[in-house]
C-alpha positions in Angstrom: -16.8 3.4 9.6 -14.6 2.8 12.6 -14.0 5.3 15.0 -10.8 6.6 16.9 -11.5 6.1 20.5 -10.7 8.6 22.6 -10.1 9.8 26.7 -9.3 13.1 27.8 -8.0 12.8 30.9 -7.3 16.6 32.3 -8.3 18.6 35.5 -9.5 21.4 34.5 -12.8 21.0 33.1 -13.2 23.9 31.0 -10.4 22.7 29.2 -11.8 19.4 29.0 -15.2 20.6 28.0 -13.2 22.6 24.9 -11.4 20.0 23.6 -14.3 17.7 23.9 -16.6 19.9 21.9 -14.1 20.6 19.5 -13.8 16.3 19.3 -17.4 16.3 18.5 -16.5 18.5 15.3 -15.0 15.4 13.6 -17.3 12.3 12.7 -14.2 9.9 13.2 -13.8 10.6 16.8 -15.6 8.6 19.7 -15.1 10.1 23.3 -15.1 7.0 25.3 -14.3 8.8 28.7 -13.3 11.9 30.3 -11.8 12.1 33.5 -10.1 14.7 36.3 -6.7 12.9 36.7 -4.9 9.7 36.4 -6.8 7.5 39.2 -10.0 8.4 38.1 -9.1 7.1 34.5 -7.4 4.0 35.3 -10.8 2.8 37.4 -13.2 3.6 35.2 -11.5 2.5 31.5 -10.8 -0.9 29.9 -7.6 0.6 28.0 -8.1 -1.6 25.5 -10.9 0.0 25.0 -8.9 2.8 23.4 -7.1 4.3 20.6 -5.4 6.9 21.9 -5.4 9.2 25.5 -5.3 13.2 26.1 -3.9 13.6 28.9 -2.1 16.2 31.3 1.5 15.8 31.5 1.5 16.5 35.3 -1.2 17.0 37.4 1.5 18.0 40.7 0.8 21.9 40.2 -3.0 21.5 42.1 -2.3 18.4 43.9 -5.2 16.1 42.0 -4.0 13.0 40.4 -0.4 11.4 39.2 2.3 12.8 37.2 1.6 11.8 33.6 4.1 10.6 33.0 3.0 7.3 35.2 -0.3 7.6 32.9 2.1 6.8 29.8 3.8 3.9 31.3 0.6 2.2 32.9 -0.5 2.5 29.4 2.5 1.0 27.2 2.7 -1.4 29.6 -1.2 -3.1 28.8 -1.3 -1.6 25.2 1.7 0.0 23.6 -0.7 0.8 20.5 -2.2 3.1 21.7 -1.1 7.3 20.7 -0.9 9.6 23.6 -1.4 14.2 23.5 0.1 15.3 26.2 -1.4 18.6 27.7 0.9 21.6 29.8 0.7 25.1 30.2 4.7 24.9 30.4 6.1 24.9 26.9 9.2 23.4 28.4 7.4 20.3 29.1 7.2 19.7 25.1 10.5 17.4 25.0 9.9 16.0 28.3 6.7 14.6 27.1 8.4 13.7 23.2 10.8 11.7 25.2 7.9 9.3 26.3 7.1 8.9 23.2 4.1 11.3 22.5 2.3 11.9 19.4 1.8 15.2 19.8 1.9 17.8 22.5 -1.2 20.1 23.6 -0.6 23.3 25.0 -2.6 25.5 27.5 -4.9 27.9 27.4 -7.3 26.1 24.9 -6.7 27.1 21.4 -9.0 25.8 19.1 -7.0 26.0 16.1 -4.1 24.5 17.6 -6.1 21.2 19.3 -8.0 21.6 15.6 -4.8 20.7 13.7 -3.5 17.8 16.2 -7.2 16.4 15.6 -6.8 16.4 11.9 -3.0 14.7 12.2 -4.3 12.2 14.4 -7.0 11.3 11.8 -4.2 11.3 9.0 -2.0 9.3 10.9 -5.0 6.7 11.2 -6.5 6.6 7.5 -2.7 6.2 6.6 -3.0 2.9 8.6 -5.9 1.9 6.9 -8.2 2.0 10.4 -11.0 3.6 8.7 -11.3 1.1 5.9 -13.3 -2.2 6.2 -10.8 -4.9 4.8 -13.1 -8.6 5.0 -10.7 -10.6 3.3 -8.2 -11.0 0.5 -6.2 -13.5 -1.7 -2.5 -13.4 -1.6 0.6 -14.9 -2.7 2.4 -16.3 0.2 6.1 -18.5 0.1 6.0 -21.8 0.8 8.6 -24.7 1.2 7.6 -25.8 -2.2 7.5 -22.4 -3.9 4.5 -20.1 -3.5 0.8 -20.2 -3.6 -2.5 -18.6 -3.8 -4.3 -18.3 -0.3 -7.7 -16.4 0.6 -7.7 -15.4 4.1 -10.8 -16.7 4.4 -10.0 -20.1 4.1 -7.4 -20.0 7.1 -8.5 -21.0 10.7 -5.3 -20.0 12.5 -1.9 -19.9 12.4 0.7 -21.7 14.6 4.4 -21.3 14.6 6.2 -24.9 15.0 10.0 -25.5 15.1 10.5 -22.3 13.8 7.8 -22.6 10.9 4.7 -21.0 10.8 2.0 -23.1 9.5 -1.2 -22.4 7.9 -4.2 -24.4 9.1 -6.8 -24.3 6.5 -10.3 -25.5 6.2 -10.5 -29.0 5.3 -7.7 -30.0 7.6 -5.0 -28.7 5.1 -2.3 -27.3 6.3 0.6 -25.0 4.3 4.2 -24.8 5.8 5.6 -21.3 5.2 9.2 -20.1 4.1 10.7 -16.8 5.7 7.9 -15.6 7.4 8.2 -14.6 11.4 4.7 -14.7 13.9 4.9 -10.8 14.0 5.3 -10.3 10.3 2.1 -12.5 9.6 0.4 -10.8 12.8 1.2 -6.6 11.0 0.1 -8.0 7.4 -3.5 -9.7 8.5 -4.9 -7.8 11.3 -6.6 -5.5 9.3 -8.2 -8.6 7.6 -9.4 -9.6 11.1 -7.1 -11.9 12.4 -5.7 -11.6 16.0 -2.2 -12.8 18.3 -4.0 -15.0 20.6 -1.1 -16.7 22.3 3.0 -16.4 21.5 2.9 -18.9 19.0 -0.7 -18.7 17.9 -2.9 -16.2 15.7 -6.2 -16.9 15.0 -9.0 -15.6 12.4 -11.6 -13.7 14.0 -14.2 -14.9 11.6 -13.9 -18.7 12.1 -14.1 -17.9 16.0 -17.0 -19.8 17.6 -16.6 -19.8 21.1 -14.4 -18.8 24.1 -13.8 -21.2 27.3 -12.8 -19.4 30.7 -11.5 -21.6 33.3 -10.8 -19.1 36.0 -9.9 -21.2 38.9 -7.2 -22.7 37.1 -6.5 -19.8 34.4 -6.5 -21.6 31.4 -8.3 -20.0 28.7 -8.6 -21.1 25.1 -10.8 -20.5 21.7 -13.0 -22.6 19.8 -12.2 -22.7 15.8 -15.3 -23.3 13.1 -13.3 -26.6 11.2 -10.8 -27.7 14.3 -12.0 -30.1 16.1 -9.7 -29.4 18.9 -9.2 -26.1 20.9 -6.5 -23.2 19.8 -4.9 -21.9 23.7 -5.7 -18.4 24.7 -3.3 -16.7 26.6 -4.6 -15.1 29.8 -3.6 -11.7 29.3 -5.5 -11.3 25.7 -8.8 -12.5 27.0 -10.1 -9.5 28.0 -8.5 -7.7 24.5 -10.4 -10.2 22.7 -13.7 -9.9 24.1 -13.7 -6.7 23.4 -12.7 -7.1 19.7 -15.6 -9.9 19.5 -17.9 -7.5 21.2 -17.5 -4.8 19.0 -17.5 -6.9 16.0 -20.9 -8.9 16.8 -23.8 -7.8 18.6 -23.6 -8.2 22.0 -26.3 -9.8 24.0 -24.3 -10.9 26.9 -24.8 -7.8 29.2 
């Protein structure tokens, strides 16, 4: 089953060592990292390592850290996917933090029942999103120019959007031209079946993914498809994000 990644970032480590045993209580959770304030966090984690944050909502009052308020927008800025608990003492910092768009809001002293029933929201919000289940593949009925058709997402290598179209590439060198359908659309219906947003115009299918070429001197990245005989661009900011989905789909040997 997957599990709900998880940093606490917080700097008082009673409270930290609380919440984190209270963490360990629920089988989907995965503490990935926990961490004193802000700095500490953001040179330690690979963010896309994560599924959602704990964190202080300012850590001003004792002088360690930034407010959290940074923390949020560092964080929407490299993954806006992931959900953030703020943590105050100040019950007055509840709306403040709700403004920047917080899931839910922590308050101080630890509470057990109280962090208790976040936990359990935050695993309902994630099993309504289907993140526990393991979705492999599926046949569907998609529009086409012609009218509509059958398609198993296992027989698609990637997608490309072209003059406005986005195009099915399929095994065998087939390719289907869809009707009404945008790049993000496409992207929120068949991640859970393992594809992934590789480039602006480009998603690809995790499972036909054989390779991945890194130039690095002149930042140009791109991803070899089982069936394509050519090379599907990579964009340079989700190399990193997909090396870690690769590595955490296949055993990794390359550490």
């Amino acid at each position: 089953m997957n599990k709900i990644k998880v940093a606490i970032i917080e700097w008082d480590s009673n409270f930290r060592m609380y919440l984190q045993s209270t963490m360990e209580n629920f089988t989907c959770f995965e503490i990935i990292g926990s961490f004193s304030n802000t700095e500490e966090f953001t040179k330690s984690i690979n963010i896309n390592e994560l599924d959602c944050i704990f964190t202080n909502f300012s850590f001003n009052n004792n002088g360690q850290g930034s407010d959290g308020t940074y923390l949020t927008q560092y964080v929407r800025n490299n993954q806006n996917n992931i959900t953030i608990v703020f943590i105050s003492e100040n019950k007055e910092d509840a709306y403040k933090a709700f403004q920047h768009e917080a899931f839910d809001f922590l308050l101080k002293p630890f509470d057990i029942d109280r962090a208790s029933r976040i936990l359990l929201r935050l695993r309902k919000y994630y099993e309504d999103r289907g993140f526990f289940t393991e979705k492999n593949s599926i046949n569907f009925l998609i529009k086409t120019k012609f009218g509509y058709q059958m398609i198993h997402t296992d027989k698609i290598l990637y997608i490309e959007l072209i003059n406005r179209k986005c195009i099915f590439h399929m095994e065998g060198n087939n390719i289907i031209v869809l009707s009404g359908y945008s790049m993000s659309t496409l992207e929120k219906k068949l991640t859970i079946y393992g594809f992934f947003r590789c480039y602006q115009s480009l998603i690809v299918n995790l499972a036909k993914v054989n390779s991945v070429h890194a130039d690095n001197k002149n930042k140009w990245y791109t991803i070899k498809v089982e069936g394509y005989n050519g090379e599907v661009p990579l964009s340079r900011e989700k190399y990193n994000e997909l090396l870690v989905l690769l590595k955490s789909k296949y055993e990794d040997f390359s550490s």
